[in-house]
PASEBA-1860 file (N, C-alpha, C; in nm, 3 decimals):
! residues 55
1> XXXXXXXX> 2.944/1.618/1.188/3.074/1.673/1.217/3.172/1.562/1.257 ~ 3.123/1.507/1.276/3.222/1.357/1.368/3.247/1.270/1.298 ~ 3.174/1.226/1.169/3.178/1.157/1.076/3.311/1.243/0.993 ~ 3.264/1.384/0.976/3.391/1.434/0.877/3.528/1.460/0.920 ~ 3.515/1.488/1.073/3.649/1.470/1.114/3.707/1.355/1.093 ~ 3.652/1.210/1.114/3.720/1.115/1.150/3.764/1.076/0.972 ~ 3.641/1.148/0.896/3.733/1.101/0.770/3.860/1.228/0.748 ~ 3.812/1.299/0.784/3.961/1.420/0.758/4.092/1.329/0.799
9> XXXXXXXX> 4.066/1.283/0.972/4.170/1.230/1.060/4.246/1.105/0.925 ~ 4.143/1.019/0.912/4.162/0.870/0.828/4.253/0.927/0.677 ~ 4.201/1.031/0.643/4.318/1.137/0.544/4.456/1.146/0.526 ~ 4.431/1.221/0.661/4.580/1.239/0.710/4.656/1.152/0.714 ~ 4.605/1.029/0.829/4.696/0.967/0.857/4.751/0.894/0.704 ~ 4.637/0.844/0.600/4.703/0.791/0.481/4.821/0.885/0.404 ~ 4.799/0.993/0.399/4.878/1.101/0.360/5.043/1.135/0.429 ~ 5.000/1.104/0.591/5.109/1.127/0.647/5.213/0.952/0.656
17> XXXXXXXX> 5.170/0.884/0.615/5.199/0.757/0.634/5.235/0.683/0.464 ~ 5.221/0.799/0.344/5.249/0.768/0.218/5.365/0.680/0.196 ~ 5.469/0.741/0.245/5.611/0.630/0.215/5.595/0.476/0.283 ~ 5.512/0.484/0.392/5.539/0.378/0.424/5.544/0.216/0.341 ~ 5.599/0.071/0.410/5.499/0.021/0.372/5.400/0.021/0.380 ~ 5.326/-0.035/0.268/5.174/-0.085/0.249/5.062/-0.150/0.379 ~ 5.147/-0.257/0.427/5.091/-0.288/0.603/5.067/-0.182/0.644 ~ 5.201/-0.085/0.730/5.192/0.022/0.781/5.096/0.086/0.746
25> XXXXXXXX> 5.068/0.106/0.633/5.014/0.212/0.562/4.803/0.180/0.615 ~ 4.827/0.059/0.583/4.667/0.008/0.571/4.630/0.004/0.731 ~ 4.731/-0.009/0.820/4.684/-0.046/0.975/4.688/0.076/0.971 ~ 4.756/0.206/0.952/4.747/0.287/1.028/4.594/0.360/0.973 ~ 4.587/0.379/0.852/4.457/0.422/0.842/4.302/0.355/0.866 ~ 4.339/0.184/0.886/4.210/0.118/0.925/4.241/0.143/1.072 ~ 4.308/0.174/1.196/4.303/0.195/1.318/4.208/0.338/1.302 ~ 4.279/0.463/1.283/4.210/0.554/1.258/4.081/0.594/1.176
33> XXXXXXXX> 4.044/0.465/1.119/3.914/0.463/1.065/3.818/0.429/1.176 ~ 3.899/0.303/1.230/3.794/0.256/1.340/3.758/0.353/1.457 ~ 3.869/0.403/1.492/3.828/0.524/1.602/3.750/0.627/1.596 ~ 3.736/0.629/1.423/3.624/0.775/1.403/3.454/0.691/1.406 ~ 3.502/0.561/1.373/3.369/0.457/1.336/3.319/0.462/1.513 ~ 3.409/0.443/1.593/3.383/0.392/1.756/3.317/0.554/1.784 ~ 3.389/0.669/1.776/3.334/0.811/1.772/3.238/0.831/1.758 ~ 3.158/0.790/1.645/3.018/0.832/1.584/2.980/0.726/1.647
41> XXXXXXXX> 2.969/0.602/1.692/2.866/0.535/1.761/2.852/0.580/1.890 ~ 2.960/0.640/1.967/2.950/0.689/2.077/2.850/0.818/2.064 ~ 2.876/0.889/1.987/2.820/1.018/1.994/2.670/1.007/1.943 ~ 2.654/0.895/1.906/2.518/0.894/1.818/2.456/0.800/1.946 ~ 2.486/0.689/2.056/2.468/0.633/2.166/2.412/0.784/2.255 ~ 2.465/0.833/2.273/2.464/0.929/2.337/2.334/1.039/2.370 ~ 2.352/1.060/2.179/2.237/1.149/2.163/2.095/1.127/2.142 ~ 2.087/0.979/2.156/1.957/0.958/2.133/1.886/0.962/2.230
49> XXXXXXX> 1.753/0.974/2.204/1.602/0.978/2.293/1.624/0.858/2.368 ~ 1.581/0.909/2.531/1.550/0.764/2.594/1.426/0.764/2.610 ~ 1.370/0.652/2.646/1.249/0.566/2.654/1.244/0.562/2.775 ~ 1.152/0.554/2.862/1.097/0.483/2.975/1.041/0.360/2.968 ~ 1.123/0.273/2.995/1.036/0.119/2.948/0.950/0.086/3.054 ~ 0.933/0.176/3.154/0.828/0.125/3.248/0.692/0.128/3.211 ~ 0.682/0.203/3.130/0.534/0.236/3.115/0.460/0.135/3.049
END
């Protein structure tokens, strides 16, 4: 789910950012790429199994 939002989000913003320039255009959707990329590592950090390394 987090993966498809952030590409929905990375969508948009190219979509909503069409006229721009090309810069504009590429930062705004590689920012919002990265934030869905930072998202899923968080959420995937998160959900994983911990270990007891004591044992």
């Amino acid at each position: 789910m987090v993966m498809m939002f952030g590409a929905l989000a990375a969508g948009l913003a190219g979509f909503l950012t069409r006229g721009a320039p090309t810069g504009v255009h590429y930062a705004a959707m590689g920012g919002v790429a990265l934030l869905g990329i930072f998202a899923w590592a968080y959420f995937d950090h998160r959900t994983e199994p911990r270990t007891n390394s004591n044992q």
